[in-house]
C-alpha positions, -999 to 999 in steps of 0.1 A, spaced: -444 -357 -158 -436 -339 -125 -463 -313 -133 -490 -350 -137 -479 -361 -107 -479 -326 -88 -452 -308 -70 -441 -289 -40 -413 -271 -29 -388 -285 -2 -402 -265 24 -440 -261 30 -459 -231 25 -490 -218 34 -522 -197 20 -539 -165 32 -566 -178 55 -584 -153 73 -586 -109 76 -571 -96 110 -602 -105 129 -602 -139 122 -569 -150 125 -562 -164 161 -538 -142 186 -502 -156 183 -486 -174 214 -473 -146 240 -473 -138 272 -505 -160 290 -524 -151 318 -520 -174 348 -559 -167 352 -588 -193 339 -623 -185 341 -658 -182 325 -653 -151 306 -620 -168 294 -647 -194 272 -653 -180 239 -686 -190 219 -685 -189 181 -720 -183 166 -736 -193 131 -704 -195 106 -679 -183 125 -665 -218 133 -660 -225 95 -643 -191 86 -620 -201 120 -612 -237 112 -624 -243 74 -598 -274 73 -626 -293 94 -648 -288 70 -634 -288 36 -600 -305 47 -574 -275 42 -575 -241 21 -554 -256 -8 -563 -267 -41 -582 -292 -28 -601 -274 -5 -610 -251 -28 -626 -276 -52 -644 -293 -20 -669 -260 -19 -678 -270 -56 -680 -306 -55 -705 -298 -25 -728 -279 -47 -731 -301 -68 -734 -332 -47 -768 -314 -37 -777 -306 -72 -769 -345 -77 -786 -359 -45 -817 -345 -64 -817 -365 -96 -806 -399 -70 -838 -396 -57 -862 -391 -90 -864 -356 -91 -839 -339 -116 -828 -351 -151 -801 -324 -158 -771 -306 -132 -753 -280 -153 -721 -266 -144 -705 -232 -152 -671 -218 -144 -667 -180 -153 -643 -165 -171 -623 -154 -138 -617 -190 -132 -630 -182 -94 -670 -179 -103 -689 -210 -104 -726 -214 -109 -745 -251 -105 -781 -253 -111 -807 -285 -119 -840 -285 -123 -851 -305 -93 -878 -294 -67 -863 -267 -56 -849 -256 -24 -877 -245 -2 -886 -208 2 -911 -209 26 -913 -195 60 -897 -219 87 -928 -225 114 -899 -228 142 -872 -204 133 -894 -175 116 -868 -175 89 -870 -187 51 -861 -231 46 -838 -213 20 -821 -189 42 -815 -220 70 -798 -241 50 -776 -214 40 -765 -193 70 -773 -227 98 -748 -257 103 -764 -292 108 -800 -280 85 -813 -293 56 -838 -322 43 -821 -353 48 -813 -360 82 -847 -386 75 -857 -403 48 -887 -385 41 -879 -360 11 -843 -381 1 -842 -418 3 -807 -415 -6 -779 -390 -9 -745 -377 -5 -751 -348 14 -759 -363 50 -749 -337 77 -764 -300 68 -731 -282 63 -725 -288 29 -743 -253 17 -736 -233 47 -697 -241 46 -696 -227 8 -720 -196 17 -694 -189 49 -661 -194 27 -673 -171 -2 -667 -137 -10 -699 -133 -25 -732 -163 -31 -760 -156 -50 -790 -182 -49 -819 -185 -73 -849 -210 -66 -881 -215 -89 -909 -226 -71 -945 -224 -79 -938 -204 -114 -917 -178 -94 -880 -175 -92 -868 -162 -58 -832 -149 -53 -812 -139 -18 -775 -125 -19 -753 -135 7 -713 -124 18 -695 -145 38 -720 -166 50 -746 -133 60 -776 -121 41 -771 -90 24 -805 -89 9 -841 -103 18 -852 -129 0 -869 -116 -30 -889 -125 -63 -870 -113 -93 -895 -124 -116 -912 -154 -134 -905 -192 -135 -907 -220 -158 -904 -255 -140 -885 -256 -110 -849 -259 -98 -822 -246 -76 -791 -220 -92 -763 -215 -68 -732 -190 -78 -705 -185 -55 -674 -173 -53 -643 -183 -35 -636 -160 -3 -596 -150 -11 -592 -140 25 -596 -176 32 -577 -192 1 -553 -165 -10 -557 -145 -45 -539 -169 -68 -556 -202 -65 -581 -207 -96 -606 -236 -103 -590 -266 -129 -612 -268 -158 -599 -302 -167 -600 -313 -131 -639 -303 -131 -647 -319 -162 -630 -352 -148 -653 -352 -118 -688 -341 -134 -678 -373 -160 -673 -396 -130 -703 -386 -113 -725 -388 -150 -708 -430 -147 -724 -434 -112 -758 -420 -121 -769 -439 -153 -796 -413 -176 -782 -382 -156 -773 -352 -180 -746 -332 -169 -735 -303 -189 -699 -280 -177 -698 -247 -198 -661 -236 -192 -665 -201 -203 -625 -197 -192 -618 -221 -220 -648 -217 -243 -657 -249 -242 -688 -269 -233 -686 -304 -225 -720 -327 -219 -719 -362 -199 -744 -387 -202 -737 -424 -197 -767 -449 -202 -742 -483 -196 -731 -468 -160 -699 -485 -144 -696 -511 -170 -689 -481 -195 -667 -464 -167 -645 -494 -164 -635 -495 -200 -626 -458 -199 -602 -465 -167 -586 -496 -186 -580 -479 -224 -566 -449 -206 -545 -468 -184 -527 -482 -215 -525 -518 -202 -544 -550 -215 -571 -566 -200 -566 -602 -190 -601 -615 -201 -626 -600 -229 -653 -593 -211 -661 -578 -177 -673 -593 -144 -708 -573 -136 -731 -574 -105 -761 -553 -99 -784 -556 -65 -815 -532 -64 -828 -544 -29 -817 -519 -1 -788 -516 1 -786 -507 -39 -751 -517 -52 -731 -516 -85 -700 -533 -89 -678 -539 -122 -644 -552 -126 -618 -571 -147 -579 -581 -145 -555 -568 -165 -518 -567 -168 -510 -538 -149 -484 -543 -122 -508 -533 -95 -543 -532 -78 -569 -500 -87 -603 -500 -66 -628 -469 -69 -652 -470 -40 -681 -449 -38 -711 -446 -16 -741 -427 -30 -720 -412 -56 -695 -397 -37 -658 -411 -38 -646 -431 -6 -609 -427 -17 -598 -444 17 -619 -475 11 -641 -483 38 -662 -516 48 -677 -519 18 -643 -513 -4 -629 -539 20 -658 -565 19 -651 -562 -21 -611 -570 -15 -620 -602 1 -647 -618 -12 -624 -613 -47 -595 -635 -25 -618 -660 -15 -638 -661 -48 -605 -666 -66 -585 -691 -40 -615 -713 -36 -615 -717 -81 -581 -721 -78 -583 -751 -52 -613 -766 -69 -595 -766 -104 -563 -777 -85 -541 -743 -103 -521 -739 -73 -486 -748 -81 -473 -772 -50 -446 -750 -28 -459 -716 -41 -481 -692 -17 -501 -673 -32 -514 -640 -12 -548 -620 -11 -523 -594 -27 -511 -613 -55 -550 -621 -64 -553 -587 -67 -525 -572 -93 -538 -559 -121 -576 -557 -108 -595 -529 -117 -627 -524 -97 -655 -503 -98 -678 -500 -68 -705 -480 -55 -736 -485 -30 -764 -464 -21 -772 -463 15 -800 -447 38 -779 -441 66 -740 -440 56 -715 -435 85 -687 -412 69 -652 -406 88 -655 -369 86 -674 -341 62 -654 -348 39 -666 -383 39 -632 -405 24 -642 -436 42 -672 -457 51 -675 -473 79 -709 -488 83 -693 -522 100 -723 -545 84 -716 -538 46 -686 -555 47 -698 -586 53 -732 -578 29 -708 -569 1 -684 -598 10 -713 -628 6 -730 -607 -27 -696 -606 -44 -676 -640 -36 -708 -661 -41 -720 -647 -81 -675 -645 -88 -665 -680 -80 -701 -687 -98 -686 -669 -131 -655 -684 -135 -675 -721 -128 -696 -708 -155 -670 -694 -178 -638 -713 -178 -615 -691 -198 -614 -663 -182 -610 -688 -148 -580 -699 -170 -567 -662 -176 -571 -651 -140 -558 -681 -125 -526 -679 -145 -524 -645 -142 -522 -647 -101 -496 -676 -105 -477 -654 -125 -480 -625 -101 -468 -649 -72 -442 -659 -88 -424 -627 -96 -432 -614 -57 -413 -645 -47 -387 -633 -73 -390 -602 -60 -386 -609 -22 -356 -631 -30 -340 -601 -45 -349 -578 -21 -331 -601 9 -296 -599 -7 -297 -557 -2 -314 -561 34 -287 -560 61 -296 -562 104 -288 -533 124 -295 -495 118 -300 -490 79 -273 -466 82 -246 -485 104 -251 -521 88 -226 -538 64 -242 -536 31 -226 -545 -3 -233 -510 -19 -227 -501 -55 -187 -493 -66 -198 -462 -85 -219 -446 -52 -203 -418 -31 -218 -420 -1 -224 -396 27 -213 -402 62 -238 -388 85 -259 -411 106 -291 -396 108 -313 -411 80 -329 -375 80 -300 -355 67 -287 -380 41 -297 -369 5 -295 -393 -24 -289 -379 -58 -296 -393 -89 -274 -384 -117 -273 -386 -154 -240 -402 -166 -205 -404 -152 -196 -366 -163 -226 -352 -144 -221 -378 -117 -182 -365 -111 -191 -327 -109 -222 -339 -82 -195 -357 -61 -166 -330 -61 -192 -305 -57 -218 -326 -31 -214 -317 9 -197 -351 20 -212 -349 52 -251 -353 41 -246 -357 0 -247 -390 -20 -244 -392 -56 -255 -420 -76 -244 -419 -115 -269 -439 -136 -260 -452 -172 -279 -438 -203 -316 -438 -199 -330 -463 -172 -356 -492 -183 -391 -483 -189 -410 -507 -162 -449 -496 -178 -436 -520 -205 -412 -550 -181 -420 -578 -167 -412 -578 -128 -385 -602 -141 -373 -583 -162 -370 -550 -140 -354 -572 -113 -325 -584 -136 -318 -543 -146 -283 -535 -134 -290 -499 -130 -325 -503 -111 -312 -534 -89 -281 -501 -79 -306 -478 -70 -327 -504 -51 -295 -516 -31 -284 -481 -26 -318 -473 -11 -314 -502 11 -356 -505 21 -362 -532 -8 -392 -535 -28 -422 -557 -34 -434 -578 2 -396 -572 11 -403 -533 13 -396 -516 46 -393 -480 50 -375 -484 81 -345 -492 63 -341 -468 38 -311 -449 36 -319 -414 28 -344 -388 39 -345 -370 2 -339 -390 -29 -334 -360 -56 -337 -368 -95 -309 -342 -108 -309 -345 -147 -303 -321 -173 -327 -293 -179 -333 -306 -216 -359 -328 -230 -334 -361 -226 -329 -348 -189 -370 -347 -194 -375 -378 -197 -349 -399 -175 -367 -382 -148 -400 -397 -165 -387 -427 -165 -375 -431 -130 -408 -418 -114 -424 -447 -136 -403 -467 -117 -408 -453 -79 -448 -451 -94 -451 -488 -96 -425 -501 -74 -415 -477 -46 -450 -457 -42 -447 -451 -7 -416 -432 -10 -436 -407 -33 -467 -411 -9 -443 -400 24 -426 -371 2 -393 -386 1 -387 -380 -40 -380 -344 -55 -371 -338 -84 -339 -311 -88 -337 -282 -108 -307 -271 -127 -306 -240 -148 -304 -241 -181 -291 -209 -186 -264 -184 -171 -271 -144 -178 -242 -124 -170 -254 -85 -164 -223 -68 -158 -213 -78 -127 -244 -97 -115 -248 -133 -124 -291 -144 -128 -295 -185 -134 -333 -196 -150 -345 -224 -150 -359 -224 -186 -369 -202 -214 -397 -188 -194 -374 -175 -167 -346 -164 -188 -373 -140 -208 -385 -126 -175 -347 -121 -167 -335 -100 -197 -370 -80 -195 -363 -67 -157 -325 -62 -165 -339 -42 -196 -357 -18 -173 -332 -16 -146 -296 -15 -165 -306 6 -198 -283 -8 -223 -263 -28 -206 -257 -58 -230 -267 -97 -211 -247 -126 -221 -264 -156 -224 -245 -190 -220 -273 -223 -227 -254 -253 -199 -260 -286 -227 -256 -306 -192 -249 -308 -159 -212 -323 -167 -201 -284 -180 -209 -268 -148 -180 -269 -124 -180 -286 -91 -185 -253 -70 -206 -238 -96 -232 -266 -92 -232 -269 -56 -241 -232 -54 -266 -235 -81 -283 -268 -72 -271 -289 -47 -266 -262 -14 -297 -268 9 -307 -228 10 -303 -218 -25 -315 -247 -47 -353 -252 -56 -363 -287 -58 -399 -301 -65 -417 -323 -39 -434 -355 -64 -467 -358 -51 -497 -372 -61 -529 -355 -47 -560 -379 -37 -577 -359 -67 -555 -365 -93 -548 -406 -86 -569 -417 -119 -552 -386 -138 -517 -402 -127 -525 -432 -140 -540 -420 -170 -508 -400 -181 -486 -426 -167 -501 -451 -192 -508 -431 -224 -466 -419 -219 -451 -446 -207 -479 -480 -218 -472 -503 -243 -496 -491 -267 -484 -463 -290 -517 -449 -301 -520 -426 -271 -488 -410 -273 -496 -407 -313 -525 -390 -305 -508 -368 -281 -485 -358 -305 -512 -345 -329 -529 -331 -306 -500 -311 -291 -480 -305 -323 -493 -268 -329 -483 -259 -296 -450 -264 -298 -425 -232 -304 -392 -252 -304 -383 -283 -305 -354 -298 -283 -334 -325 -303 
């Protein structure tokens, strides 16, 4: 679960960027002078190898995936606009070397009339060139501002290009964004097509980041969804394993993938579609179902807008209005119940995408629209042919509307709840009716106050003789907490254990959420390190998930980690984590101390460690590890995926996982 929802130690750390002549001077003694020579000029590429973050938004994970999905966004951009049929995809067996290649027109190999150098070698090596800055040779398409192919040529090690034109194939090498060849013909050509294969710079992203396979394959499906007829084929030579997307029903297709994968069940049979081909083009399907909360995918000429934008907002209202103005017509709103834009909302799922001439992106790396007049276009489209369907098909008005008036009801549930554990005052220095079993800590900033979450009242005594008083809380939990995936709100409110937690926290949940209040800077899941340990933790992230996401979302949740084994070596004492790290243990103390017998001693729970013996271990600030729960912008449908299939109401996925992952298993903790 914490590996689905990502992690991150407790303390940032960074990658290698840059060799010595790229890194910038650190801060020392400054000259008091300040003139014209002091003005440095970067020329062609040297601004990206300086600052890639501006360009591909960091040298993580992420980044490192941005210099692929740009490839192919240009490989995509040419089947948008008529030209290609097929994009194919191939990750080497390094897990570093991509190639992506369609058989479009071509990138141009001709001799610029201005610039005296090949259109090829432009695009490449030349921020802000390439075809589309008009709408003469791409009505439409993703890549807008001309630095898409230069930033991947400047942040690779190494980028090889091939382009058939006029039944020749033409290749030019390039390292780190500089020809190291001429452009050359290399032989003969049938059909036409670009082939670009890069790979990764490690002087900008460090030596151990690899592509994710699975992560690849999850994109190149999306983007076969958004582009009905488009082949796409990924040939994960790492894996062995070739994978071919082709989707002829588009987003109504996508939107029952999202919704079986999800785990939950969909309100009404049949989903709401709307399709405009005028300019601007736009797509949009949804459907309610019962999840506990809203999911929107926004996209604008097949790119994902993950931060919403005008027309991801101009969808959000016109579903509001749409849906209040049935519900007034039909007289469904109970008398003394309000019923929010929000509460419309839970449990919608929502596809959509529109293709636009001239998008306005925040940024390269193009999150958010904000072209201010398609919110109103997609507004009046949606709200008009919605409130039409539900005239038009009255039981799934009937579902929705008593779906929202069930939603209302438990936020109003929820808020009333949520008053009883809000105090006034500092949420550290108010009177609060806290939990008997919780040990609190006494500091006063909310900063250095650490909540732990404990298995159990043996584990839970050992955390509080062992916690630092000062900045450690403990709070035991009973048994294994309930699973929300499968409550009702009313349900999960009337939980003992998770109506504790929610007091202790003190920044209530639902409308009656406020971060200002809560108690603690860290709250720490500290189970066992065994498969019931496993899954407590699974089970309270399920909760944070669908109730408390913004403590997840402004890195407030880690999850401890205990070892499961003590290895005594002589007179040196090792602790691992797991079986992993016990095995890498005994095989350096096999080296280093010849004979030297290890005894092993397996901890069944946190409850056998003593007091001093787990502070030392797991609870002192420099010598624990703990995992930051995060949840990266590109694995949001992933986390919900797993989330449902582990945690849903329908059994079939986890059956299936089971199968699936049966061989796989070398021991089985029971």
């Amino acid at each position: 679960m914490a590996v689905s929802l990502g992690h991150g130690h407790g303390h940032g750390h960074g990658h290698g960027h840059d060799d010595e002549n790229e890194r910038g001077q650190g801060v020392g003694a400054m000259s008091s002078s300040y003139s014209a020579k002091d003005i440095t000029v970067l020329q062609g590429l040297e601004p990206v190898r300086r600052r890639p973050g501006m360009y591909i938004g960091g040298t993580d994970v992420d980044g490192l995936h941005h210099l692929l999905w740009e490839v192919v966004d240009n490989a995509v951009d040419e089947a948008m606009n008529g030209h290609a049929t097929t994009v194919t995809v191939v990750l080497e067996e390094d897990g570093l070397t991509a190639t992506v290649s369609d058989n479009g027109r071509g990138i141009p190999v001709d001799v610029h009339p201005e610039h005296g150098r090949s259109a090829l070698e432009l695009v490449l090596t030349t921020l802000h060139a390439g075809g589309k800055f008009d709408q003469k040779s791409y009505r439409t398409a993703g890549g807008l501002h001309g630095v898409g192919s230069s930033v991947v040529n400047a942040l690779s090690e190494l980028l090889v290009a091939q382009v058939k034109r006029g039944e020749v194939t033409w290749e030019q090498r390039y390292r780190r964004g500089k020809p190291v060849s001429e452009l050359r013909q290399v032989g003969p050509a049938r059909g036409t097509g670009t082939m670009i294969t890069f790979k990764p710079d490690p002087k900008i992203f460090g030596d151990q980041l690899r592509f994710d396979a699975p992560r690849i394959a999850a994109h190149l499906e999306t983007r076969s969804y958004l582009h009905r007829g488009l082949r796409i084929v990924f040939k994960d030579r790492l894996h062995q394993a070739t994978h071919e997307f082709k989707h002829e029903e588009g987003l109504s297709e996508y939107l029952e993938q999202l919704v079986a994968e999800s785990g939950e069940q969909k309100v009404h049979p049949a989903p709401f579609l709307l399709e405009r081909s005028a300019d601007p083009r736009f797509e949009l399907a949804l459907c309610w179902t019962t999840a506990p909360r809203e999911h929107i995918h926004s996209f604008v000429n097949g790119i994902r807008t993950r931060d919403g934008g005008a027309h991801e907002q101009g969808l959000k209202d016109a579903v509001a209005k749409a849906t209040r103005s049935y519900m007034e017509a039909h007289d469904k709103l109970p008398r003394g119940l309000a019923v929010s834009a929000e509460e419309i909302r839970e449990g919608l799922v929502a596809l959509v995408s529109v293709f636009l001439a001239e998008p306005q992106f925040q940024g390269q790396t193009k999150n958010r629209l904000n072209n201010p007049e398609l919110k109103a276009v997609v507004d009046g489209l949606v709200r008009a042919a919605l409130e039409s369907w539900f005239h038009t098909h009255p039981s799934v008005g009937e579902a929705v509307t008593a779906r929202v008036v069930e939603a209302a009801r438990a936020r109003a549930a929820a808020r009333a709840a949520s008053s009883k554990v809000r105090g006034k005052g500092s949420p550290i220095t108010r009177r609060v009716q806290l939990p008997g079993k919780l040990a609190d800590c006494s500091a006063a900033e909310t900063s250095r106050r650490e909540l732990f979450l404990v298995e159990g009242e043996s584990a839970g005594g050992s955390a509080k003789q062992g916690r630092h008083r000062e900045t450690q809380a403990v709070l035991p939990l009973r048994g294994k907490v309930l699973n929300v995936e499968q409550a009702s709100v009313k349900k999960v409110l009337a939980n003992k254990e998770l109506a504790d937690l929610v007091q202790t926290l003190g920044c209530g949940i639902g409308d009656g959420f406020d971060l200002q209040r809560l108690r603690y800077g860290r709250i720490i899941l500290l189970m066992d390190a065994d498969s019931d340990g496993h899954h407590i933790s699974t089970l309270l992230l399920t909760f944070f998930y669908n109730y408390l996401p913004r403590l997840i979302e402004e890195g407030h949740v880690y999850l401890g980690q205990p070892p499961l084994y003590r290895i005594d070596v002589g007179e040196r004492t090792y602790w691992a984590l797991d079986d992993a790290e016990k095995e890498r243990i005994l095989a350096r103390q096999a080296q280093g101390q010849g004979k030297r017998k290890a005894e092993i001693v397996r901890f069944k729970g946190l409850g056998e460690m003593m007091p001093k013996v787990l502070y030392e271990t797991t609870l002192c600030p420099t010598r624990r590890r703990l995992l930051r729960v995060t949840i990266p912008l590109e694995a949001q449908e992933e986390t919900r995926k797993v989330i449902g299939q582990l945690m849903g109401k329908d059994p079939a996925p986890r059956f299936r996982l089971i199968q699936e992952g049966a061989s796989e298993v070398q021991e089985l903790d029971v």
